[in-house]
C-alpha positions in Angstrom: 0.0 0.0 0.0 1.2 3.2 -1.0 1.0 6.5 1.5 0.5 9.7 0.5 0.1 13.0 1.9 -3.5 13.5 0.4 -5.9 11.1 -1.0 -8.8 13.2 -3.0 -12.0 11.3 -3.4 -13.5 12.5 -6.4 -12.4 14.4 -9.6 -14.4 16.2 -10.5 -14.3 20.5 -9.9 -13.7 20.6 -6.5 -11.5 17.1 -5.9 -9.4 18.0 -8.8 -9.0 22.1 -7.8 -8.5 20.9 -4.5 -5.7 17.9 -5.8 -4.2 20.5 -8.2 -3.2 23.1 -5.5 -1.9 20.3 -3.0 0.7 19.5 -5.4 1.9 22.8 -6.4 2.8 23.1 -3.2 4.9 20.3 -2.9 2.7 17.7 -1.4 1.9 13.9 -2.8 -1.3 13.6 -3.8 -3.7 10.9 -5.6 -6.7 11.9 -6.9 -9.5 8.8 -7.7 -12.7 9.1 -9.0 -15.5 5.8 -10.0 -16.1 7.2 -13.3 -13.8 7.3 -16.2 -11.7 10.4 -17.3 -14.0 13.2 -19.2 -17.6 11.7 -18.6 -20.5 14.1 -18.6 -22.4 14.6 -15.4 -25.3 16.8 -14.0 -24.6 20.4 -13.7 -26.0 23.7 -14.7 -22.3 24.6 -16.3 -22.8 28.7 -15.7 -19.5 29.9 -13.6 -20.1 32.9 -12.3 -17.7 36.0 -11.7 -16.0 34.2 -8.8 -15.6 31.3 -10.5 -14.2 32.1 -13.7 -11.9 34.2 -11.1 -10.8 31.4 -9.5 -10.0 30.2 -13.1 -7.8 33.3 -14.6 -5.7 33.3 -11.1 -4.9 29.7 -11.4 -4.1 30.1 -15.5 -6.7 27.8 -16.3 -8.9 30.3 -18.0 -7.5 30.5 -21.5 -7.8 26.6 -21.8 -12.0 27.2 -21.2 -12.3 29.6 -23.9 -9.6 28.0 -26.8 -12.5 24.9 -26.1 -14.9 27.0 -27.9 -16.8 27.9 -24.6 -18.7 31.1 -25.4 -18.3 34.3 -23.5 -21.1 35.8 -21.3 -21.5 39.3 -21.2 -24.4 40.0 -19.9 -27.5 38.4 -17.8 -31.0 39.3 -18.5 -33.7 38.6 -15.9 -37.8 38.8 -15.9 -39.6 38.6 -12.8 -43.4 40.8 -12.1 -43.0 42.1 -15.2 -39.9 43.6 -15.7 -37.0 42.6 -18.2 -33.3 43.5 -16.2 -30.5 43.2 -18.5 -27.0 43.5 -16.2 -23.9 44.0 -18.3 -21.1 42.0 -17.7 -18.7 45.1 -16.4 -14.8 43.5 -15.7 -13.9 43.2 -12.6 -10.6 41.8 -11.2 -9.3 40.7 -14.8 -12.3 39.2 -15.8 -14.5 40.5 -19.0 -16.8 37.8 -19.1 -18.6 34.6 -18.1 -18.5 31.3 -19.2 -20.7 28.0 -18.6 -18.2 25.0 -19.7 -19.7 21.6 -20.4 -18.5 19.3 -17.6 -16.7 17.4 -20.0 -14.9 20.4 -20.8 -14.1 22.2 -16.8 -13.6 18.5 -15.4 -10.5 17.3 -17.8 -9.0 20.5 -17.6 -9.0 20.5 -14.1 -7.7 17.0 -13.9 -5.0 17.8 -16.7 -4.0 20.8 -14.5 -3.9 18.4 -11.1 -1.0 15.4 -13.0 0.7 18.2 -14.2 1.4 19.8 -10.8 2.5 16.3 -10.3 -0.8 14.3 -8.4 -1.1 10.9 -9.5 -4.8 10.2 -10.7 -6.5 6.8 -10.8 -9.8 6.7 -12.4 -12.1 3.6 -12.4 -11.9 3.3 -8.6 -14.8 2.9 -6.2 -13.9 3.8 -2.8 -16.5 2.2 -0.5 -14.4 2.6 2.8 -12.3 5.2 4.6 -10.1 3.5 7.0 -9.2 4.1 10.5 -6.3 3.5 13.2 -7.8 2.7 16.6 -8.0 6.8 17.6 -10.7 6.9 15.0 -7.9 9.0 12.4 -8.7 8.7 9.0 -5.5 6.8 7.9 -6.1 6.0 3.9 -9.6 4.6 1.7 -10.3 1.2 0.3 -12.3 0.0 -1.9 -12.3 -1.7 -5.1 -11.9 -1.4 -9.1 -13.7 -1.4 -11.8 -12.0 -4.7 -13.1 -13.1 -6.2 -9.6 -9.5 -5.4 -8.1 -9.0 -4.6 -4.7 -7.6 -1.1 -3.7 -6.1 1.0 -1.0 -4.3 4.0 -0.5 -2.4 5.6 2.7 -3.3 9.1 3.5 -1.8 11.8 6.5 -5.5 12.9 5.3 -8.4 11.9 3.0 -10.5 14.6 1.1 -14.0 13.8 0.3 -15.1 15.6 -2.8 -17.7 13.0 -4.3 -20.6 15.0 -4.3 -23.7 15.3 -1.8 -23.9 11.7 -1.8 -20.3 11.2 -0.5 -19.2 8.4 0.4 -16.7 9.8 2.5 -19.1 12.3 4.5 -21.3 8.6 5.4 -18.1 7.4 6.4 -16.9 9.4 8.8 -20.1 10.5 10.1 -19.7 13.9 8.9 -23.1 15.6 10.6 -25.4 18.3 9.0 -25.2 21.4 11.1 -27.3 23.5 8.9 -30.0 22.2 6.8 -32.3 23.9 4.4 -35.8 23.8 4.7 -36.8 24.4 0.6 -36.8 21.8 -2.1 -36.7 22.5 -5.7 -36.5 20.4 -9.1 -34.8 21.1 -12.4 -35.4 19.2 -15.1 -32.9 20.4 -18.7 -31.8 20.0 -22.2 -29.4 20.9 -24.7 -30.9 22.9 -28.2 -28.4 23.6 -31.2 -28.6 26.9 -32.9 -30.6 29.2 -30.4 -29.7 32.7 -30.0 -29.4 34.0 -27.1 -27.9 37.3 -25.3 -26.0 35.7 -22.5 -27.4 34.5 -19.6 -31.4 34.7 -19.1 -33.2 33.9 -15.2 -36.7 34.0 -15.1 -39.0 33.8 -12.1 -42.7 33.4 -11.8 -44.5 32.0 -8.8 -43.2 28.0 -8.9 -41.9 28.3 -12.5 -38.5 29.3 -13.4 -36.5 29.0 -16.5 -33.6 30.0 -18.1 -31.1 29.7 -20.7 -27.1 29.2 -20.6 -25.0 29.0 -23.5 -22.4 26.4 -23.8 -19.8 24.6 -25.8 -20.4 22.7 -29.5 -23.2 25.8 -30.2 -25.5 24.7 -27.7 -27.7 26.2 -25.1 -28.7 24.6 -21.9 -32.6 25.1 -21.4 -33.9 24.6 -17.9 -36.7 24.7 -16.0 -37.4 24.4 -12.1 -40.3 24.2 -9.9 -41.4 22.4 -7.2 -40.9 18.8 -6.9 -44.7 17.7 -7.7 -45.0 19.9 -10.6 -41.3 18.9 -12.3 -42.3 15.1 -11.4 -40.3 13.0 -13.3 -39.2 15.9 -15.5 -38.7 15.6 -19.2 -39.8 18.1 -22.4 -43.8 18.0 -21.1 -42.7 20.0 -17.7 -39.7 21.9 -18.9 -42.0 23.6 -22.4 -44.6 24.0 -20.3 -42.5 26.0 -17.7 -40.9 28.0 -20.7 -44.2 28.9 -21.4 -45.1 30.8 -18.4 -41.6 32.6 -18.0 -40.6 33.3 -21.3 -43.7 32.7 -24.0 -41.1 34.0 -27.0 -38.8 31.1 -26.4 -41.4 28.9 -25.8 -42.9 29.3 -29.4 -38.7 29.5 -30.6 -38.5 25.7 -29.4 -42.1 24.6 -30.2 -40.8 24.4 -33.6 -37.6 21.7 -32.8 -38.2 18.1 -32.0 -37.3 18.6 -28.0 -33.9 17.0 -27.4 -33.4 14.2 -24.7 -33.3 15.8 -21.1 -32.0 15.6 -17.9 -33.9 15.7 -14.7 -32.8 16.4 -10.8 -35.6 15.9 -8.5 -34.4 17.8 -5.6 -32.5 17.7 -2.2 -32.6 19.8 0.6 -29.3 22.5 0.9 -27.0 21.8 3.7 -23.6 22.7 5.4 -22.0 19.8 6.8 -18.8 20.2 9.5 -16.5 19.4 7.1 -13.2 17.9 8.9 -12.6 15.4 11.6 -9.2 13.9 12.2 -7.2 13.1 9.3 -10.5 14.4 7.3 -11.6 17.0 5.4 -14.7 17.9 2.4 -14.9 20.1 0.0 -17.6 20.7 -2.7 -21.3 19.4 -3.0 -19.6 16.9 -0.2 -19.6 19.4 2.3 -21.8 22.5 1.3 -24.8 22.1 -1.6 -27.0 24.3 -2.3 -30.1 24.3 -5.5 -28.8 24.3 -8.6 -30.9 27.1 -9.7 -28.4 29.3 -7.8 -26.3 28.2 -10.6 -23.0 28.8 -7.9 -22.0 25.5 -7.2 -19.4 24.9 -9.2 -17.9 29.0 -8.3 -18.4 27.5 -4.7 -16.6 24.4 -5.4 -13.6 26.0 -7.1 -13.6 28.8 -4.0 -13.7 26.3 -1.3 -10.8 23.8 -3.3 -8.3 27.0 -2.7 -9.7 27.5 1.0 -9.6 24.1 1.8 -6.0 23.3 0.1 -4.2 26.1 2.1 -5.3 24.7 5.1 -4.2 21.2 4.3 -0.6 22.7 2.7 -0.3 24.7 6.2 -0.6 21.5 8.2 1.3 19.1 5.9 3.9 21.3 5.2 4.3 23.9 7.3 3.6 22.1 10.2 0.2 24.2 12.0 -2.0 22.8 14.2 -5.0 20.5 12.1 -7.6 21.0 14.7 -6.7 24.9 14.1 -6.1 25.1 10.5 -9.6 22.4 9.8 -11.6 24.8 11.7 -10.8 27.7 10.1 -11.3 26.6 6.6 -14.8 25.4 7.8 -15.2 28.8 9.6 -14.0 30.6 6.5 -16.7 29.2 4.3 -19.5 29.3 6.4 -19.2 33.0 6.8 -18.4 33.6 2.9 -21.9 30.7 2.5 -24.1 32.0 5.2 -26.4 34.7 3.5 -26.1 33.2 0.4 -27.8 29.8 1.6 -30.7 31.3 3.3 -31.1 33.3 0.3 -30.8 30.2 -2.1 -33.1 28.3 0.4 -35.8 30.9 0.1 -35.2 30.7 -3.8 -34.9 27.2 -4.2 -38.2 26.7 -2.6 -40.6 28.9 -4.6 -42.5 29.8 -1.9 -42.1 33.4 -3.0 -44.2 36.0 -4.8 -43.5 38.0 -8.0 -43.1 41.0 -5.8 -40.8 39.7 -3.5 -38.8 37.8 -5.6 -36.6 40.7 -6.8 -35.5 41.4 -3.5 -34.2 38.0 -2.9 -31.9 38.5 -6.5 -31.2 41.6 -4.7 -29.5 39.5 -1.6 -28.2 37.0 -3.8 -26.0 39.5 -5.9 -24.9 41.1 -2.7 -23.6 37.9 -1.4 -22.0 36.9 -4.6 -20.1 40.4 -4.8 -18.6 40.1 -1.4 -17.4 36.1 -2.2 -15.5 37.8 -5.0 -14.2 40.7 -3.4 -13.0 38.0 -0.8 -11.8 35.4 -3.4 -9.6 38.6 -5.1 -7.7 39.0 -1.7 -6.0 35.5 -1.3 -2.8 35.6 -1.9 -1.0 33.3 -5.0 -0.1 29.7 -3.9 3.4 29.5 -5.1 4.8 26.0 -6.1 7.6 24.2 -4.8 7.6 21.4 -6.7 6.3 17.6 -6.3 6.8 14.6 -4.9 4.9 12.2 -7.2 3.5 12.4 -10.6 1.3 9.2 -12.6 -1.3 8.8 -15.6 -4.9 9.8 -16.0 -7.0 6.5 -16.5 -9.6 7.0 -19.5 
């Protein structure tokens, strides 16, 4: 068995941020993931300003847009009547949006975590996280996707495999705030639609909008309460279009409605998110609706807050407890008003008049996570201590 400094559970945004920023800084890392390099999975793809940030300051950006990934620059919403459009202004070095297909942002990530020198293994299931007789998190096990038994020492392991993490059930890891609204988005992929940028729009239990992405295509969604979504599919999602944004509606009445996607709904949390030898990061620790469209600017932020901790421990020899704790209180007080503004969102229990108020609070929120994302420092590399070949 081979021991590393970090074992990252997951590769996908935040496990492969997270593994990426760990080995810059001279650490051994091995990033895993079940799946196999550059699969697809469920996501709303729009990075917001913090997020395509977090990109430029880590040199990633340029790789998002040679992909072909349009640029955003501006976001139009409609709520009680009113059309908002809000122009794209640059801030911070960045001009523009962008809302990468996962199989875009994921291998770049990954791409960017071997070549700081993590090894990453994909086709592994970790099922276990294993302990010495403290109760320290000492390494995962698990198996294969040939059927071959696997383990992996850790000084810690890093959960990043998503709100049904493995690694949070493991450990225990307990909810200590939980959301009380539950939304649905059910979504789909239409060639050749043109579109302004971003467009949100809210009506009493029916929101839609649009994000462009890579390969000319637009991601259509729509999101409501779980009884009215159901099962989701094109009957829910034109219907919802219909109500929000009638011209679009008749623009897609004419297509043949492509296959779509459908996620029925789980309630936000915050989990505490390290334990001895422990840590989370991304959906793992922290998810909130996916008509916030933040979580993947989340997952990127908390990868860099998360990874300073762990380098400040591993290598520069702080205290875990200490350095844990303030990741965790770091994030919580950069999540705080922007969950219980998500949670009010996410459960459509609003009114047309009210709901510009809670955009209000939710653009407040984002604007001080970028303000506080422009203020951390460069992570400067000192080389690596391992290096090994993405699995595909």
């Amino acid at each position: 068995m081979t021991t590393y400094d970090a074992v990252v559970v997951g590769a996908r945004a935040a496990g492969a941020a997270t593994a990426r920023l760990l080995a810059r800084s001279g650490l051994s890392v091995l990033l895993v993931d079940r799946c196999r390099y550059g699969t697809d999975t469920l996501s709303t793809h729009a990075l917001m300003l913090g997020g395509v940030l977090q990109l430029h300051r880590w040199g990633l950006r340029e790789q998002v847009i040679a992909a072909g990934t349009p640029p955003v620059r501006q976001a139009t919403f409609r709520y009680d009547g009113q059309v908002v459009v809000v122009p794209i202004k640059a801030s911070y070095g960045v001009d523009a949006l962008y809302a990468p297909r996962r199989t875009v942002l994921d291998p770049i990530l990954v791409d960017a975590a071997e070549a700081a020198g993590a090894e990453v293994r994909f086709g592994v299931a970790v099922a276990e996280v294993d302990r010495d007789r403290c109760g320290r998190a000492t390494g995962v096990s698990g198996r294969t996707l040939e059927g071959e038994e696997f383990r992996a020492g850790a000084r810690i392991v890093i959960g990043a495999d998503g709100f049904r993490s493995t690694v949070a059930a493991r450990v225990g890891a307990p909810v200590e705030r939980a959301g009380t609204g539950v939304g649905a988005t059910t979504y789909g992929y239409w060639p050749g639609l043109d579109v302004g940028g971003y467009e949100w729009n809210f009506r009493p239990d029916a929101a839609s909008g649009v994000i462009p992405t890579n390969d000319g295509l637009t991601c259509v969604f729509a999101s409501a309460t779980a009884r009215r979504i159901g099962r989701g599919g094109p009957v829910p999602l034109l219907d919802i279009l219909g109500e929000t944004d009638a011209d679009l509606a008749d623009r897609l009445a004419s297509t043949p409605p492509p296959a779509t996607r459908t996620f029925t709904g789980v309630r936000g949390y915050l989990r505490r998110s390290w334990g001895p030898g422990w840590a989370l990061v991304g959906d793992a620790g922290y998810f909130k609706d996916p008509l916030s469209a933040h979580g993947l600017t989340d997952a990127l932020r908390d990868a860099e807050l998360l990874a300073g901790a762990v380098v400040s421990v591993l290598r520069d020899g702080a205290e875990e407890r200490e350095a844990l704790a303030g990741f965790q209180a770091k994030r919580d007080a950069l999540s705080g008003a922007m969950f219980d503004v998500i949670d009010e969102i996410a459960g459509h229990r609003w009114t047309g008049a009210e709901i510009g108020a809670l955009l209000m609070r939710l653009n407040a929120a984002m604007s001080d996570e970028v303000d506080a994302l422009a203020e951390l420092a460069p992570q400067a590399a000192t080389g690596h201590s391992s290096a090994g070949t993405a699995c595909g």
